[in-house]
C-alpha positions as CSV (number, residue, x, y, z in Angstrom):
1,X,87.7,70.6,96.7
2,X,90.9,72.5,95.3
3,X,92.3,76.1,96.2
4,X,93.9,78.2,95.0
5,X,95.5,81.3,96.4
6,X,96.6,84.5,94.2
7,X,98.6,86.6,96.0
8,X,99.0,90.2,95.1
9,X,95.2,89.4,93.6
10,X,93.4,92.8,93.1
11,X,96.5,94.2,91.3
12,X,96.5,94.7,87.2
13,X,98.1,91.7,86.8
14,X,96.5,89.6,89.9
15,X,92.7,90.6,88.7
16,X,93.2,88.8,85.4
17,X,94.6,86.0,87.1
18,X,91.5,86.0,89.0
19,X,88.8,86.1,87.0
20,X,90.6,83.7,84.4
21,X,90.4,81.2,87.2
22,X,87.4,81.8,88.9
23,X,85.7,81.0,85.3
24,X,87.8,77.5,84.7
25,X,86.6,74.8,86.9
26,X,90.1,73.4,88.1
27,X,89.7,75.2,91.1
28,X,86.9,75.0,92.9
29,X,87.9,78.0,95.1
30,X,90.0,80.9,94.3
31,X,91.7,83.4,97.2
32,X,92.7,86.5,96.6
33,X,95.6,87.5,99.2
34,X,96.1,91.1,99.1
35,X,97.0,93.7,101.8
36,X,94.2,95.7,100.5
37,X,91.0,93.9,102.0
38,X,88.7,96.7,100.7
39,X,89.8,96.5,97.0
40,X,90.0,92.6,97.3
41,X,86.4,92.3,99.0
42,X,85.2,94.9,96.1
43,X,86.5,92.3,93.4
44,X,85.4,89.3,95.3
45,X,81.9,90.5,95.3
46,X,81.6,91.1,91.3
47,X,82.9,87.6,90.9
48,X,80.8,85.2,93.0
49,X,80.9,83.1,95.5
50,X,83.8,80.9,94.4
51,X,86.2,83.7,95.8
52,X,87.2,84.5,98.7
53,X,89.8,87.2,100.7
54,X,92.4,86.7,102.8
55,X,94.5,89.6,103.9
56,X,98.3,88.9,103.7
57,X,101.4,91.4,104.1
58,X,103.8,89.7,101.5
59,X,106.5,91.0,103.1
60,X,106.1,89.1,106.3
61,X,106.8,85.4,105.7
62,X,104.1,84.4,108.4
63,X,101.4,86.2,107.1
64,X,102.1,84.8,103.7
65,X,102.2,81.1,105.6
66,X,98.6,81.9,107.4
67,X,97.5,83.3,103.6
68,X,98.5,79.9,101.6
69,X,97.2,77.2,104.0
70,X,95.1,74.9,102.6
71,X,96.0,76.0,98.8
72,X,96.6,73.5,96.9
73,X,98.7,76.0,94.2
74,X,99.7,79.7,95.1
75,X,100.1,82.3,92.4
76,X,102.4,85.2,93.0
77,X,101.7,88.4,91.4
78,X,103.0,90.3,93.6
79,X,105.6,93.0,92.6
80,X,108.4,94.2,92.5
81,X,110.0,91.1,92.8
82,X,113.1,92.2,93.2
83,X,112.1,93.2,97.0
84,X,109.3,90.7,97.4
85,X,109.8,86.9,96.1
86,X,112.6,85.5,98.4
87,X,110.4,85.7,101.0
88,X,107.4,84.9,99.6
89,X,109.0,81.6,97.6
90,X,110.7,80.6,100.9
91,X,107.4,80.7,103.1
92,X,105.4,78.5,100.3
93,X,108.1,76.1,100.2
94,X,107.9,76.0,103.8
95,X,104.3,75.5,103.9
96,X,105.1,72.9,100.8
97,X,102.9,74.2,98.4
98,X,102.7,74.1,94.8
99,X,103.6,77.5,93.3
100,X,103.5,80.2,90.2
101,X,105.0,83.7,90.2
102,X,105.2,86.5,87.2
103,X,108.6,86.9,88.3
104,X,110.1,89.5,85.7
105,X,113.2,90.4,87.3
106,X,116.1,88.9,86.5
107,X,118.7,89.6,89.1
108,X,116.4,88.0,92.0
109,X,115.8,85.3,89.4
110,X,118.9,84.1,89.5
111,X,118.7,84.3,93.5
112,X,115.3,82.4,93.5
113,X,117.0,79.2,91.2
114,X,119.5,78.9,93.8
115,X,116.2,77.5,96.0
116,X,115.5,74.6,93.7
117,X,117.0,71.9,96.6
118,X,115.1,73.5,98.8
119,X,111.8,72.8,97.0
120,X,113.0,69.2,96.2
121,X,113.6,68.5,99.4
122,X,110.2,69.7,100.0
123,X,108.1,68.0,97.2
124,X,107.3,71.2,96.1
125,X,106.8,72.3,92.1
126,X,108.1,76.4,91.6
127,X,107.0,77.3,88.2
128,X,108.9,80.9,88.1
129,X,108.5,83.7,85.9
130,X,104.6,82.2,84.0
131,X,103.6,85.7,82.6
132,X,104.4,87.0,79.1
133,X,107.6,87.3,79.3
134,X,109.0,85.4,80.9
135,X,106.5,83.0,80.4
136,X,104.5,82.8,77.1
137,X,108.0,83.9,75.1
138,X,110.2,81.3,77.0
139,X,107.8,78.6,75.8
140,X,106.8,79.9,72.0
141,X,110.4,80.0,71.9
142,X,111.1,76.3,72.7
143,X,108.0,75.1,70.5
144,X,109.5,76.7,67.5
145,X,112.6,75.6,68.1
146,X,111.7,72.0,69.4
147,X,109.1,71.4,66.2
148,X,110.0,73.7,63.5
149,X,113.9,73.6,63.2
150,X,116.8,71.3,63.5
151,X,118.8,73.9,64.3
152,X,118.5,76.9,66.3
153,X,120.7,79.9,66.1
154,X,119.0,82.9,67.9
155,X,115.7,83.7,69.7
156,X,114.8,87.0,70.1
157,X,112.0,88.8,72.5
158,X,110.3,92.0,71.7
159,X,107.3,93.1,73.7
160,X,105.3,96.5,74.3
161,X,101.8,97.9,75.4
162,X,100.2,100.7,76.7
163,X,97.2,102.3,77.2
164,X,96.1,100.3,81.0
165,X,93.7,102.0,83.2
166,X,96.2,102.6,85.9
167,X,99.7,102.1,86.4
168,X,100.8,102.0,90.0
169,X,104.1,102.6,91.7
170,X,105.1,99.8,91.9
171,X,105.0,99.6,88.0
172,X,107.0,102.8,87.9
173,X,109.8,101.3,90.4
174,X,110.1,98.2,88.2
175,X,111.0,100.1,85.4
176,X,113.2,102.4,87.2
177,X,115.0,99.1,88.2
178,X,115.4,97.8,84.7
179,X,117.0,100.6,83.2
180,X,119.4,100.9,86.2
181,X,120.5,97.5,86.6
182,X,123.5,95.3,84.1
183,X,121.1,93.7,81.5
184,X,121.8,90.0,80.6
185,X,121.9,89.6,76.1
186,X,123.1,85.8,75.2
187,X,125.2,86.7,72.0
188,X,127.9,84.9,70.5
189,X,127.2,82.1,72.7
190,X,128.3,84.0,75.8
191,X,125.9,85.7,78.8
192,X,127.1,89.5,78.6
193,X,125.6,92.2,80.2
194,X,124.9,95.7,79.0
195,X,123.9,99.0,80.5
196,X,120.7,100.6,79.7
197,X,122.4,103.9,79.0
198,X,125.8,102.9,78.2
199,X,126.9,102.6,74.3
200,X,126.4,98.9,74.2
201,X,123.2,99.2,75.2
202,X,122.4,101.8,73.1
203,X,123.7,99.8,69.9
204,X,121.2,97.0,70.8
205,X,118.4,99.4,70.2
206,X,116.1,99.0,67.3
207,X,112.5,99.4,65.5
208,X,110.2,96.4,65.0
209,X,107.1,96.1,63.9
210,X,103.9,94.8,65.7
211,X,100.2,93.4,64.7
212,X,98.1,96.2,65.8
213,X,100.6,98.6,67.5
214,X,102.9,99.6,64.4
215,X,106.6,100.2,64.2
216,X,108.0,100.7,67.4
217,X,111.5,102.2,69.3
218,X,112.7,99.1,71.2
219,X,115.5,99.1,74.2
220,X,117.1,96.4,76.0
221,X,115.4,94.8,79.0
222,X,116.6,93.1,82.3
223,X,114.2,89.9,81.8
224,X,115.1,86.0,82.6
225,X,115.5,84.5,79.3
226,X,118.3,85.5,78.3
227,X,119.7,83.6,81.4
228,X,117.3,80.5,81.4
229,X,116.8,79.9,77.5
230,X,120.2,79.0,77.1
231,X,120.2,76.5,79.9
232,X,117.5,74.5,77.7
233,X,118.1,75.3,74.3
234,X,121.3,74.9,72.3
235,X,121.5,78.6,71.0
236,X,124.0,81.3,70.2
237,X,121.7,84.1,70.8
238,X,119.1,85.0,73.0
239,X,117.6,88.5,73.3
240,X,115.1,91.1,74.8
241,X,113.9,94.0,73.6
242,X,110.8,95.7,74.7
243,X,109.3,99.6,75.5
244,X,105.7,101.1,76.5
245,X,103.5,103.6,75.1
246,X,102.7,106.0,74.3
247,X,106.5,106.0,73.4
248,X,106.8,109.9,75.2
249,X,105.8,108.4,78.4
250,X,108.2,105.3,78.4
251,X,111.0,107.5,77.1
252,X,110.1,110.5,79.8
253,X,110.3,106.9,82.6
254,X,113.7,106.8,80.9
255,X,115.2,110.1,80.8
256,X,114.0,110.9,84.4
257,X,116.1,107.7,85.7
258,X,119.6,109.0,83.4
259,X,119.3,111.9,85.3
260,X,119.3,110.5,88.9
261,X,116.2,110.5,89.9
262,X,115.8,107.3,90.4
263,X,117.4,107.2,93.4
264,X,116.3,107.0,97.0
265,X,118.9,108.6,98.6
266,X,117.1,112.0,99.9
267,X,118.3,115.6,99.0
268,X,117.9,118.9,101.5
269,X,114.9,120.9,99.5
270,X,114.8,124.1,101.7
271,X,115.3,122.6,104.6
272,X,113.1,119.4,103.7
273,X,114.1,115.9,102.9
274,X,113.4,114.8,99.5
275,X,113.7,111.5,98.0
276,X,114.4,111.7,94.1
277,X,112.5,108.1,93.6
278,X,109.3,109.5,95.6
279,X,109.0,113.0,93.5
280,X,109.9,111.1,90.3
281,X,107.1,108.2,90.6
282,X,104.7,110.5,91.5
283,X,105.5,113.1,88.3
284,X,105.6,110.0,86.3
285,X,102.2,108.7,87.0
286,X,100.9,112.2,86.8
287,X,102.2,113.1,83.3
288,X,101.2,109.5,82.0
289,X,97.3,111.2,82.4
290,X,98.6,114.2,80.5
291,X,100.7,112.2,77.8
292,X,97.6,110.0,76.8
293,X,94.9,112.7,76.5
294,X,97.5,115.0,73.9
295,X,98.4,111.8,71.9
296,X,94.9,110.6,71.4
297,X,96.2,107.2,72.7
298,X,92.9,105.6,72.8
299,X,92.1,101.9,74.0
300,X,94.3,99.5,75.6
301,X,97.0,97.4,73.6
302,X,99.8,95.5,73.8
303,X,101.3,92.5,71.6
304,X,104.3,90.4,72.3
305,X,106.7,89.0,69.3
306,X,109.1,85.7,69.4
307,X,111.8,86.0,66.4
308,X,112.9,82.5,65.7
309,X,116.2,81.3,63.5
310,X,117.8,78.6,62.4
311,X,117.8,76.1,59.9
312,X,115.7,73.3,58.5
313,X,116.8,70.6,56.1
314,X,120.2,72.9,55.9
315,X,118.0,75.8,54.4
316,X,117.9,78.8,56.7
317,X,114.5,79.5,58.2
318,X,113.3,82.6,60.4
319,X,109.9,81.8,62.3
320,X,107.8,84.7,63.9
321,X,105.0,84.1,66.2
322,X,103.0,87.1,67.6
323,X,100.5,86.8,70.1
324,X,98.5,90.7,70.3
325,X,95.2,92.4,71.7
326,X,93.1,95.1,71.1
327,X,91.4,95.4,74.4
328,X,94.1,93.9,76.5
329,X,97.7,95.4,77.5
330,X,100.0,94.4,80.6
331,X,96.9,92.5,82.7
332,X,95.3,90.3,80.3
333,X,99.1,89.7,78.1
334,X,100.7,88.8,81.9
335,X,97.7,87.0,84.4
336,X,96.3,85.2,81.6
337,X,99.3,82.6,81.4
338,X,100.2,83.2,84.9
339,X,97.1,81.6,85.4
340,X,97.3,79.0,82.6
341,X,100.3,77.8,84.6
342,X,98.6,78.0,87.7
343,X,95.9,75.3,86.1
344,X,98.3,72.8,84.6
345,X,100.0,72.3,87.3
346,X,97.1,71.4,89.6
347,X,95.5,69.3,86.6
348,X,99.7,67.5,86.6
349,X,100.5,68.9,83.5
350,X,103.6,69.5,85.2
351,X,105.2,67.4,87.5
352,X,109.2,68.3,88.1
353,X,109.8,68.9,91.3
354,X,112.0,72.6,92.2
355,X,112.5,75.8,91.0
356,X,111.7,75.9,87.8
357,X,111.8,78.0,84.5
358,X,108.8,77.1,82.2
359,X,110.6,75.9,79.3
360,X,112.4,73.4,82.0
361,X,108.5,71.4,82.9
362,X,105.6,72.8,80.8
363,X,105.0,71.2,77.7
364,X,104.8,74.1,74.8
365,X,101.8,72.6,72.4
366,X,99.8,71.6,75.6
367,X,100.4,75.4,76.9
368,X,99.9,76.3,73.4
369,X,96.5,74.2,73.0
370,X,95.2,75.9,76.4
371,X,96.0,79.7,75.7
372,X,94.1,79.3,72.1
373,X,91.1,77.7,73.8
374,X,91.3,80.9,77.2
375,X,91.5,83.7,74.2
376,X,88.6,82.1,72.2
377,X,86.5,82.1,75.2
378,X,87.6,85.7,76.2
379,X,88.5,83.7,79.9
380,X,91.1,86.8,80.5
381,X,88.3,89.8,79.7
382,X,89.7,90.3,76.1
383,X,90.3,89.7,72.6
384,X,93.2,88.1,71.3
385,X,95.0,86.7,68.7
386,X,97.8,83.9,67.7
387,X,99.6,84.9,64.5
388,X,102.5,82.3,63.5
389,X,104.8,83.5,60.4
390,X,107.4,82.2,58.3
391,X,109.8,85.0,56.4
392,X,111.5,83.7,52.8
393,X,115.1,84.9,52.5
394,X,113.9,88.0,50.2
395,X,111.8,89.2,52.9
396,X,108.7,87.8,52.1
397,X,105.9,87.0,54.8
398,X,103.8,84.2,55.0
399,X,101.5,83.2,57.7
400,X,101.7,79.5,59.1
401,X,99.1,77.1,60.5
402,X,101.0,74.9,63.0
């Protein structure tokens, strides 16, 4: 018998995670910890019997203890990080239990490395930050650089999707925290860090273009591997660059925080208190509706891009890999390798002991190997694709079998 335990497990993310699992047979039981027993009982039931509920309250390190018991791996997908993982890492470690978290934030990422002796110390393996990025970018990054180059000069990130069913607040608040915190870019060898709104972030801006969304407006994002990359790989750049659409909604999410009203500090509205943050989350999600029906947005999407170069044989050489869906955006593109991780470890794909960024324990062509064979089978609830290019000096693009 094996468990395992997906915390936050009936969210966008979490549900993925879920049903990917529930159809592998590494696990022979999957739990879905979630404060919302209803929703997780509701999910539970159109799976099967191989899931469970438990009710946790991830912000209460004893629940979260009670929830993982007996798991054999715990998956954390519960967000925003920023307010949640330190307390949810430090009661697995406790119970010393093998763990996987999404964690997208870099600030608390940087907190949560500084646990790594603690989860020595208690045998236990903390792959942090498995989604899509970090995750799936931190690892195609190192496979291209590992196999395809002798040297590496820069690795840069873009991402985007849109079109999911629902976006919660706690998707709004992450967001809201991106564009308001200092945002880490590796150039010239050197961490910096840039403001969202400030001219040097503004500079880093740019258009790329996609498989199957188009050309796209790109801004700078707060995510770990511009920290962690550089730690692994001998590089002089490291970026990330990402944005949701519709492209009015993200840059409405944007213009609303510039203005202040991201904040929580409440204002006297005729005699009320009002929190900015509050109003500001709730006229987001509310014009999202209205922004997809008058753009015609359609289905779900996202795709997620790795930009790779360097040199081989002392000839320059710029290696693209794109991994993109049709019927899939921020769920399928996150849970899926979440829970990819969440099945190498347990099978000891991945043995290091710590806290742990995935290029620092997984092995790239084995995790490469696995998420082919999960988006044949349609293990995540939707289509994908692998694309792998190579670009000549004038431009020219190829696509590459690897």
């Amino acid at each position: 018998m094996s468990k395992v335990v997906v915390l936050g497990g009936c969210g966008a993310v979490g549900t993925v995670a879920v049903k990917t699992l529930a159809r592998d047979a590494t696990f022979s039981q999957v739990g879905i910890g979630d404060v919302n027993v209803a929703k997780a009982r509701e999910l539970a039931a159109s799976i099967g019997d191989k899931v469970s509920v438990i009710e946790v309250d991830a912000s209460d390190a004893h629940s979260v203890k009670r929830a993982v018991t007996g798991a054999d791996v715990v998956l954390n997908c519960v967000g925003p990080f920023y307010n949640t993982v330190k307390t949810i890492l430090g009661a697995v470690i406790e119970a010393r239990t093998n763990y996987v978290d999404i964690c997208d934030d870099v600030d608390v990422t940087v907190e949560i490395l500084g646990m790594d002796q603690a989860a020595k110390s208690a045998g236990v393996t903390a792959v942090i930050g498995m989604g899509a990025s970090p995750g799936a970018t931190n690892l195609l990054a190192k496979y291209l650089s590992d196999t395809q180059l002798d040297e590496t000069d820069s690795i840069d990130i873009f991402h985007c999707h849109g079109g999911e069913a629902i976006e919660g607040p706690g998707v709004i608040g992450h967001r809201f925290h991106c564009m308001s915190i200092d945002i880490p870019m590796f150039l010239d060898g050197k961490l910096r860090y840039v403001k969202y709104f400030g001219e040097d972030g503004i500079a880093l801006r740019q258009k790329f273009t996609f498989p199957v969304l188009g050309e796209v407006p790109l801004y700078p994002y707060p995510h770990p591997e511009q920290v962690t990359l550089p730690r692994y790989l001998k590089v002089r750049q490291v970026t990330n660059k990402g944005s949701v659409l519709p492209i009015e909604y993200y840059q409405l999410t944007g213009e609303l925080c510039r203005l202040g009203l991201a904040s929580r500090e409440p204002i006297d509205v005729n005699g009320q208190p009002v929190t900015p943050y509050d109003f500001a989350v709730a006229y987001v999600i509310r014009e999202r509706e209205r922004i997809l029906r008058e753009t015609n947005f359609g289905s779900v999407r996202g795709c997620m891009s790795v930009v790779v170069k360097g040199r081989k044989a002392g000839q320059p050489r710029e290696l693209r890999v794109h991994i993109s869906s049709k019927s899939g955006g921020l769920g399928e593109g996150t849970g899926m390798p979440a829970a990819i991780g969440a099945i190498m470890l347990r099978q000891g794909r991945i043995s290091a002991k710590g806290v742990l960024p995935p290029e620092a324990c997984i092995d790239a062509s084995e995790f490469l190997a696995l998420t082919a064979q999960f988006m044949a089978a349609g293990a995540a609830g939707g289509g994908g694709n692998i694309l792998f290019e190579s670009v000549a000096a004038d431009g020219t693009v190829t696509t590459m079998k690897l």
